[in-house]
C-alpha positions, 0 to 999 in steps of 0.5 A, a space after each residue: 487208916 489214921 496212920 495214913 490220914 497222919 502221914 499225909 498231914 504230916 508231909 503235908 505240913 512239910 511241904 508247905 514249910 519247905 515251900 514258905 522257908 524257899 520263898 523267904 530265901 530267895 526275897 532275902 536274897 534279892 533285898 541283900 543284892 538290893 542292899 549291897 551293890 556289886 563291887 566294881 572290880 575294873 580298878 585294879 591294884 596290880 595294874 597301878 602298881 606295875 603301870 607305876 613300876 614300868 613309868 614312873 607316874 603312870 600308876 599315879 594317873 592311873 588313879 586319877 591323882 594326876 597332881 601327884 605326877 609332877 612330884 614324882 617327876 620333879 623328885 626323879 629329875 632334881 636326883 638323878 641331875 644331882 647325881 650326874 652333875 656329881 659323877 662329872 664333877 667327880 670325873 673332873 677332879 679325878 682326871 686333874 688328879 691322874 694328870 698331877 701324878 703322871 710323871 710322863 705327862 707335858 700337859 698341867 690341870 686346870 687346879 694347879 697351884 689351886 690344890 695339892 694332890 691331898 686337896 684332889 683326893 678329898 674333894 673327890 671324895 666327897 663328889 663322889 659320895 655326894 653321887 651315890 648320895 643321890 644315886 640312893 635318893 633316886 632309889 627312894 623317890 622311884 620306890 616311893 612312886 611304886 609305894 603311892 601308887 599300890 596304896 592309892 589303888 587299895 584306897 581307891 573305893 574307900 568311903 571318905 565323907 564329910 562325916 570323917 574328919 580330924 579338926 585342931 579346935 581350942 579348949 578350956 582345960 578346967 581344974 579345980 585349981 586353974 582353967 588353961 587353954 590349949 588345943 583338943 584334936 577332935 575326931 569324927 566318925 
């Protein structure tokens, strides 16, 4: 009888362990979701990356930074003039050239008595290496609007405060020797 007296207080002590363990679980559980809010996951990283992929900018206004948008834009456009203004350059100068060295042909360039043959050819060249000069800019600037945008996005819920900051201020520099001025970088957390 005592050992069933025992066995009955002894499961007695486990259940209501059980019971009060259970309970603190779940008051923990509602102050962790009091204390941390769910994470908005409406802002969506690949959706600005592609917006930005498929339209240049798009992906900027997706962020909210429209100020961004002319930038792209004014970088693609200022290239992309530059290398068809180049290209058509090119064009004429390689056409002058085509017509200097046909032997058939009744019709004079433009450049005659202004440049010789070797003239045309430079010049040429350097029209054309100018165009695939900016050709290649166009590709920077456009992986570039890719780039801001991807990051942007990544940086969109982070917390920035009055608390980060980054500020030039100017010091006295002390030595036993000499005190200087100059400039400290101070940082804030």
């Amino acid at each position: 009888m005592k050992i069933s007296i025992v066995k009955y207080l002894f499961g007695l002590v486990l259940c209501l362990g059980w019971l009060t363990t259970s309970g603190q679980n779940e008051e923990a559980q509602v102050q962790a979701e009091e204390i941390i809010p769910a994470k908005d996951t409406s802002h969506s990283v690949a959706r600005a990356t592609w917006l930005s992929t498929a339209f240049p900018g798009l992906g900027q206004a997706y962020n909210g930074s429209y100020w961004k948008m002319p930038i792209v834009y004014a970088g693609l456009g200022t290239t992309l003039y530059f290398a068809i203004d180049n290209h058509r350059v090119y064009r004429e100068f390689l056409e002058a050239f085509y017509i200097r060295i046909d032997s058939n042909s009744t019709v004079t360039d433009k450049y005659d008595g202004i440049y010789n043959e070797r003239q045309l050819i430079e010049i040429q060249n350097q029209f054309r290496k100018w165009r695939d000069l900016n050709i290649i800019l166009t590709v920077v600037v456009y992986a570039l609007n890719i780039l801001d945008a991807h990051v942007d996005a990544h940086l969109h819920y982070y917390n920035v405060n009055e608390k980060l900051s980054m500020r030039w201020e100017p010091a006295v520099i002390r030595s036993p020797f000499y005190n200087s001025i100059g400039m400290k970088l101070k940082l804030d957390f």
